[in-house]
C-alpha positions in Angstrom: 3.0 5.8 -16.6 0.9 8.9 -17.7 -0.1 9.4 -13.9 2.8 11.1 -12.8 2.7 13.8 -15.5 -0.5 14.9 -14.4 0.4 17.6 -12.6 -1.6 16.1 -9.1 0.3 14.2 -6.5 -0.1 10.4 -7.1 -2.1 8.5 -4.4 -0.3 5.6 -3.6 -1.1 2.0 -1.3 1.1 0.8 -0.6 2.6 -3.2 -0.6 1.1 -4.5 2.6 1.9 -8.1 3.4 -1.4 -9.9 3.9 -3.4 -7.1 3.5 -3.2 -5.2 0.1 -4.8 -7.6 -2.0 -7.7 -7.6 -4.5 -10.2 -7.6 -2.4 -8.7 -4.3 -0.2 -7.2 -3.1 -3.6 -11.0 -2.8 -5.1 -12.2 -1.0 -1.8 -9.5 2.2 -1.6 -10.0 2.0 -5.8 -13.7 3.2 -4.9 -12.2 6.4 -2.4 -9.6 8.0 -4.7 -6.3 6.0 -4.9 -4.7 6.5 -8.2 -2.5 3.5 -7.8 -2.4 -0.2 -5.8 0.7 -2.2 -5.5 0.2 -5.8 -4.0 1.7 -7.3 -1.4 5.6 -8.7 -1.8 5.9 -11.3 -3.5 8.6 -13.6 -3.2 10.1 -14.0 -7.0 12.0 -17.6 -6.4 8.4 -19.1 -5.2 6.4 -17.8 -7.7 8.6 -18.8 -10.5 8.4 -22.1 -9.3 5.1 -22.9 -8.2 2.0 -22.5 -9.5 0.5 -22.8 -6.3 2.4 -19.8 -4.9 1.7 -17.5 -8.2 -2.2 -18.9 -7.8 -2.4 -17.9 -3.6 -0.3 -14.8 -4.2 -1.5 -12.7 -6.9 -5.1 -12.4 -8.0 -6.5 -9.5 -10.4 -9.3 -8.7 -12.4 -10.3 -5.9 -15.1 -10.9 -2.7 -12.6 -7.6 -3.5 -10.9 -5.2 -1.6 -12.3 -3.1 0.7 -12.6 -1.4 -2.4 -10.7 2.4 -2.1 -9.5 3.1 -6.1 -8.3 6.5 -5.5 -5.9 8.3 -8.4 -6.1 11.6 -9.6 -3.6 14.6 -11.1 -5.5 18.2 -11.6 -5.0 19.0 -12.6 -8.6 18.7 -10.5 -11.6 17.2 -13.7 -13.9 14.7 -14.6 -11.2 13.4 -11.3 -11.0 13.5 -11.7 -14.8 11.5 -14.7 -14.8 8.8 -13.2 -12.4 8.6 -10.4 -14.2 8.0 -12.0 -17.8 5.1 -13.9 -15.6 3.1 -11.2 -14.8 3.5 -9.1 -17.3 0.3 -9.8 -19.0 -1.5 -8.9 -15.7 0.5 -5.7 -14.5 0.8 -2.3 -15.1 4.8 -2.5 -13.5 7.1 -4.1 -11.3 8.3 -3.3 -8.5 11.9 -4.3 -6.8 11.6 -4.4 -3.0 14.9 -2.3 -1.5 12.8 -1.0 1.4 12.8 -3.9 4.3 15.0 -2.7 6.0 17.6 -0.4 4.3 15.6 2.9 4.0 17.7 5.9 3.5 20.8 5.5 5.0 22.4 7.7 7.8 25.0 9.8 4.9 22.5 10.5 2.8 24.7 10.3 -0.3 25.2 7.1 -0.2 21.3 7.0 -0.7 21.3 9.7 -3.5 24.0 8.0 -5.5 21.9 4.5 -4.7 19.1 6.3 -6.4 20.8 7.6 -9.1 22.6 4.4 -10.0 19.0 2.6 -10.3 17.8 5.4 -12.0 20.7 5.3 -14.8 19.6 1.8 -15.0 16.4 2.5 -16.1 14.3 2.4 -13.5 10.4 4.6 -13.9 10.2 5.9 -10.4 11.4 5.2 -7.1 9.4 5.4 -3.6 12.0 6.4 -1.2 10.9 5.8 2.9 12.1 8.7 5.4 14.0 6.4 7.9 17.4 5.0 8.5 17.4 1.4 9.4 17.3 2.1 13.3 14.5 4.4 13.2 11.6 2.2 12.8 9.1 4.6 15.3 11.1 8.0 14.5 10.0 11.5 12.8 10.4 10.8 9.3 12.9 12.7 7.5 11.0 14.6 4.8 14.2 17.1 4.3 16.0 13.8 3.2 13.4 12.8 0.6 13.7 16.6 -1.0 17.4 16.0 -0.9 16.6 12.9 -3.0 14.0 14.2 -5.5 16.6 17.2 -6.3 18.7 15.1 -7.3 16.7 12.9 -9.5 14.8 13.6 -13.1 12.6 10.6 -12.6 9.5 10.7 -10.4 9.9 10.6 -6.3 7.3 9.1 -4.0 7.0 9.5 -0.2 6.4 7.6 1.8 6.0 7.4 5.7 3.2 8.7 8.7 0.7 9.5 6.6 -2.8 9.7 8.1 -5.1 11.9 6.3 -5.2 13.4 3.2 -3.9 16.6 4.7 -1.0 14.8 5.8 -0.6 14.0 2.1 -0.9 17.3 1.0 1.7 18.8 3.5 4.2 15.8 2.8 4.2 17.3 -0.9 4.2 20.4 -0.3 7.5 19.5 2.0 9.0 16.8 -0.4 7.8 18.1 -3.7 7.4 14.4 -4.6 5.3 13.6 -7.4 3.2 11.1 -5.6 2.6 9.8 -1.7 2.5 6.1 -0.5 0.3 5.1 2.5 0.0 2.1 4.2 -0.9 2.1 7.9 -3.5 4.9 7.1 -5.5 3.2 4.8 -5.3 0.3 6.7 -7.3 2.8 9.6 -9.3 4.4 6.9 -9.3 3.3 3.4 -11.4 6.2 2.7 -8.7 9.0 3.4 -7.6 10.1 0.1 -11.2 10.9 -0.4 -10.8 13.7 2.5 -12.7 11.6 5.6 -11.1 12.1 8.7 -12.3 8.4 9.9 -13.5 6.0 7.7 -16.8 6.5 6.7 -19.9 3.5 7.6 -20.4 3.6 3.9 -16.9 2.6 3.5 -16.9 -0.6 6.2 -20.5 -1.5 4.4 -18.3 -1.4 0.8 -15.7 -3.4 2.4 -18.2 -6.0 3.6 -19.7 -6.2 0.2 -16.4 -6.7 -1.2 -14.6 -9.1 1.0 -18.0 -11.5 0.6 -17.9 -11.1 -2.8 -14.4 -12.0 -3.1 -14.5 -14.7 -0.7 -11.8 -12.7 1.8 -10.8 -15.7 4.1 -12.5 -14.5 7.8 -9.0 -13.5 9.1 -8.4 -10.7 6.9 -11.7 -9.8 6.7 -11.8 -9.6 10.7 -8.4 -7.4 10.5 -9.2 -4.9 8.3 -12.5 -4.2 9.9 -10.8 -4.1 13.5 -8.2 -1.6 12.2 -11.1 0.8 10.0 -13.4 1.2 13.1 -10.3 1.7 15.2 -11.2 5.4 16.1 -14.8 4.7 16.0 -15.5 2.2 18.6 -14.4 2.3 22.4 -12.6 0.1 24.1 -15.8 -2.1 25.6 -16.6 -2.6 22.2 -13.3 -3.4 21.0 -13.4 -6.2 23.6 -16.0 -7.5 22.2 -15.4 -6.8 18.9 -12.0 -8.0 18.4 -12.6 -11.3 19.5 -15.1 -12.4 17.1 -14.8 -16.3 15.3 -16.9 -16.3 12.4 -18.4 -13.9 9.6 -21.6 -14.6 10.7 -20.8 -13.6 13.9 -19.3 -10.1 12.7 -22.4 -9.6 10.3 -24.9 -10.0 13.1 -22.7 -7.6 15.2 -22.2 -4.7 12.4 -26.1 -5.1 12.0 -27.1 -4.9 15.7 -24.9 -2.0 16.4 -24.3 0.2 13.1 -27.4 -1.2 10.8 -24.8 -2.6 8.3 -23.7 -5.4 7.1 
């Protein structure tokens, strides 16, 4: 993929269970991500079932590029999954990350990388932690290490909240492109420079999830986490507890003249 020969670090979201899906895909599209994976898929059940492939993947034309990461323990099913989408994807992605990150001898990790990487493999995103350190410092030495020792493309990934976090994490990595997921999730608008999401941004998101028919849930979610660090805790309260769209329109409208 061309985007990793352009010189700029690639913008990444990253694959989000429930939550990076078209809908969310098409809003951080519109604030400067280069590149959306979806959500893991489960290979076995989308090879065989129709109504899995139709309730876990949906696209359209302005989604792409598109990375769809896919979960397998067998080469063929993967195969399978793979030769499904293909028509609808830009890549696949194998999912090595839940929960072996880098491990504690970090050559083990390095030859791990290598090995996929002899096998063929376009790039690999490589997560700072070792297994046990699901709320520790992220180990951005160890993902230097890694991209060193590699001639394929490295992507980062872990803690990062603003674009300048993006920036620094390159600067300290040299990876060739930076994955985000909790971030975005707080604001989707962060690789376009905002500090806190923009109400332009939750407006665009309305617009989108209504247009795409976003079941309430999600919709609910992703607003609760993008006005996070706007709202305080009183209105949280009320927020956050919320049962219906019309319910969060006439709220958004009241108190921010959106929706």
């Amino acid at each position: 993929m061309d985007l990793f020969h352009s010189g700029q670090v690639v913008k990444i979201c990253a694959p989000m269970v429930r939550y990076s899906k078209l809908a969310f895909r098409t809003l951080v599209r519109k604030y400067s991500c280069d590149l959306c994976y979806t959500p893991m898929i489960v290979a076995a059940d989308f090879v065989r079932s129709a109504k899995a492939r139709d309730s876990e993947f949906t696209t359209n034309k302005g989604d792409h590029p598109l990375i769809v990461q896919f979960a397998a323990k067998e080469a063929q099913v993967l195969c399978d999954a793979a030769r499904i989408i293909c028509p609808f994807a830009d890549g696949i992605d194998l999912n090595c990350g839940c929960p072996q990150r880098i491990h504690e001898d970090l050559r083990r990790t390095v030859d791990l990388c290598q090995k996929a990487e002899a096998a063929g493999v376009s790039w690999i995103t490589v997560h700072g932690r070792s297994i046990e350190e699901r709320h520790q410092p992220v180990h951005y030495d160890a993902i230097k290490i890694i991209k060193q020792s590699m001639s394929i493309p490295i992507v980062a990934n872990g803690d990062i909240k603003s674009l300048k976090d993006a920036e620094n994490v390159h600067h300290l990595t040299e990876a060739d492109g930076v994955m985000v997921a909790r971030g975005l999730l707080a604001n989707p608008a962060m690789f376009a420079g905002y500090e806190e999401t923009p109400f332009q941004c939750i407006q665009d998101w309305v617009d989108i999830a209504l247009e795409h028919g976003t079941p309430f849930t999600c919709f609910h979610h992703h607003l609760m986490y993008m006005m996070e660090r706007i709202t305080s805790k009183q209105e949280k309260k009320v927020f956050n507890v919320l049962s219906s769209t019309s319910a969060v329109l006439d709220y958004l409208n009241d108190h921010y003249g959106l929706g």
